[in-house]
Structure formats: C-alpha cells, structure tokens
N, C-alpha and C positions, 0 to 999 in steps of 0.2 A: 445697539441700534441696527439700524437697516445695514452697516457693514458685514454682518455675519447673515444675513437673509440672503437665499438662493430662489430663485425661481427657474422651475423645469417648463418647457412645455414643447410640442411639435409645431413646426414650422417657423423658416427664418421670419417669413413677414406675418406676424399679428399683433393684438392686442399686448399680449404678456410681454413679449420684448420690446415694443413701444415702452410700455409702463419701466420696465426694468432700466432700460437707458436711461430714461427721464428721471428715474432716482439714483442715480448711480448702483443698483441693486445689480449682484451679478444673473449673470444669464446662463443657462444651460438647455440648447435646441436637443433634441431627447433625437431627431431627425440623427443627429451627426452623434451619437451617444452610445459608446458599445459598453456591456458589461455581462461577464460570466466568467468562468475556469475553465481550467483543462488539469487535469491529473490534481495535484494538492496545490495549485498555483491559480489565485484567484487572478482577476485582470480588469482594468477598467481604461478606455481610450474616450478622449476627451479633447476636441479641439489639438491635436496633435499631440498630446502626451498619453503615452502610454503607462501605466502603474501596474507594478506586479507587487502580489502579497500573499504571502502563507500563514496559514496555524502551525504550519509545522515546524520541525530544524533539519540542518543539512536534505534541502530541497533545491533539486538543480530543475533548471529552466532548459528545457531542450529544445530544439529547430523544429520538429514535427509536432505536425497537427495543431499547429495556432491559430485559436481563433480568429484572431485581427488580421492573419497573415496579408490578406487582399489590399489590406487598406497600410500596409509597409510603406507606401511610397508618399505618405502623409503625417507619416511618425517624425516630427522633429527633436523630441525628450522623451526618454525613458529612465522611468522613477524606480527601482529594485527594493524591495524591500528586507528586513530583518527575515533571519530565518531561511532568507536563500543563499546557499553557500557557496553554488559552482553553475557555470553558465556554460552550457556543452556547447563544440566545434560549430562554428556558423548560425547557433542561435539566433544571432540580427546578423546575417551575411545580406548586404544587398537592401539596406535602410535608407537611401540616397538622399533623404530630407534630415537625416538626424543630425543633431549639433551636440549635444548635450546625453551623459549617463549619469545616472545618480546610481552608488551601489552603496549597498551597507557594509558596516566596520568589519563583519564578521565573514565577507567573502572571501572564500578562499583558492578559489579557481576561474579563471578563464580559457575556454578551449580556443585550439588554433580555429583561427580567421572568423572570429564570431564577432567580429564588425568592420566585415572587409566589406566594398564595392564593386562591382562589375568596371563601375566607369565614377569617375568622379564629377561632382558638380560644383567646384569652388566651395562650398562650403567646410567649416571649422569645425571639428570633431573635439568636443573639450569633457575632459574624465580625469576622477581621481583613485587611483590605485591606493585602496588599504592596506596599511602594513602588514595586516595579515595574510595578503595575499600569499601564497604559497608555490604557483603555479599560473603562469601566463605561456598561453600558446605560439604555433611560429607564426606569421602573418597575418597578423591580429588587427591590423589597421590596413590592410594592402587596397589597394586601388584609390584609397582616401587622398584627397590637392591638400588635406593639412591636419595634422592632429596635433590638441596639448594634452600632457599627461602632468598631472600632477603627482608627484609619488615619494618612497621614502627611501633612504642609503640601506646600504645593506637587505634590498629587498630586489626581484627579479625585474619591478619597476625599472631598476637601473640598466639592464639590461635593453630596452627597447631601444632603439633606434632605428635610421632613415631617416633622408632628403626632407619628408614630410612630417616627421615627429618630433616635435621638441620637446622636451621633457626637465619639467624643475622637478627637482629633490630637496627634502628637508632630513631634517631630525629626529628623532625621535628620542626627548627627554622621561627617564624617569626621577621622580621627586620622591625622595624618603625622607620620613620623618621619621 
C-alpha cells in the first residue's frame, strides 16, 4: 500500500507535501537532501540522519574532506554500515546534535576522540560497541553531559569510563550443537 510509497520533491511549502501529509505518504524535500561519496564511502543525509555505505571491506571513514561536514551541527543519527571496519581519530569530533550511532557487527576500530564535543549541549549520546571491536581510542566521548554505551565483557568496551559514561555489558553466548 501507500506505506512503502515515497514522494521526493523541492520545497517545504507545495502541492506534493500537502498530498503526502494528507495520506499519511512519507515525504522527502530534495531542498534538505544531501547525497554522494567520498573515497569508497558512499553517503546519504536525510532530515538529520546521516547514512554511510560501501561495496567494499575494511573501509575506514576518515575526518577529512566530508561532504556533509557543513551541515555537522544538524546530524542527530548516524547509520554505519557493513563493510566499514574502522572509524579514524575525530571523524564526528564536534557533532553537537548527535544522539544516536548505529555501527555494524564487523567494526573493528574507533580512533581517539572521534565523537568528542567542544562543548556539550545536554544531550544523550547512545551507541553500541560490537564484540568485535578490537580497538577504542583515548577520549572518545570527551566533552559529551552524557553517554550510554552498550557493550560486551571481555572486550575494550569495558574499559570506557567517566562521570558521563555509563556503560552496560552483557555476554557473549556460544551455542553448540
């Protein structure tokens, strides 16, 4: 039904977003709609969420030359996808709207202070560290009023702390049959 129908189009106020409300149809203003790459790292910014995606494997997201960089201070989620392994030093240093990181199972690195702040603004930084992570940097949340880390025992997850960071841990079961 009309649940999976998208309509694109420019500008907040016309016709198409009329119609789209009125159906419950989602909306997409093309005005606020960024989309392109940089090196093997595709990207798409959307109403505050940022999405990264590759064809490739062990593909690191690095701090320079991002296309979206300007519009950092509107990024409240960012979506990582398969394929990117390691997230170099200060890649999102200074994201000051973000809440939310989504990364895939397969990362295996985060560089120091790649989601620090200058200054914090009350907001809740929520992320979940995969077991495979391998490597976490040193001030990786600094200047953040609050971070939760979701993460696993025996992994460097257990390692983060500060005032600001709370951190669950779980388990990690293997099942043999």
């Amino acid at each position: 039904g009309l649940d999976r129908l998208t309509l694109y189009s420019y500008g907040a106020e016309n016709i198409v977003r009329a119609y789209a409300e009125k159906y419950g149809i989602r909306y997409v203003d093309l005005d606020s709609y960024s989309a392109g790459s940089f090196g093997d790292v595709s990207y798409m910014l959307y109403d505050g969420v940022l999405t990264l995606s590759t064809e490739g494997q062990n593909v690191v997201v690095s701090a320079k030359d991002q296309p979206w960089a300007a519009q950092r201070d509107t990024i409240t989620k960012i979506e990582i996808g398969a394929g990117i392994t390691a997230i170099e030093a200060e890649a999102f240093k200074d994201y000051p709207a973000l809440t939310e990181v989504l990364v895939p199972d397969y990362l295996r690195s985060i560089g120091e202070g790649a989601f620090a702040v200058s200054a914090g603004n009350g907001a809740t930084l929520t992320m979940t560290i995969p077991r495979r992570v391998e490597f976490l940097g040193a001030h990786l949340f600094d200047g953040r009023d609050r971070v939760e880390i979701l993460g696993y025992y025996d992994s460097p997850a257990e390692q983060l702390q500060g005032d600001h960071i709370q951190v669950t841990l779980k388990r990690q079961y293997k099942l043999l049959l």
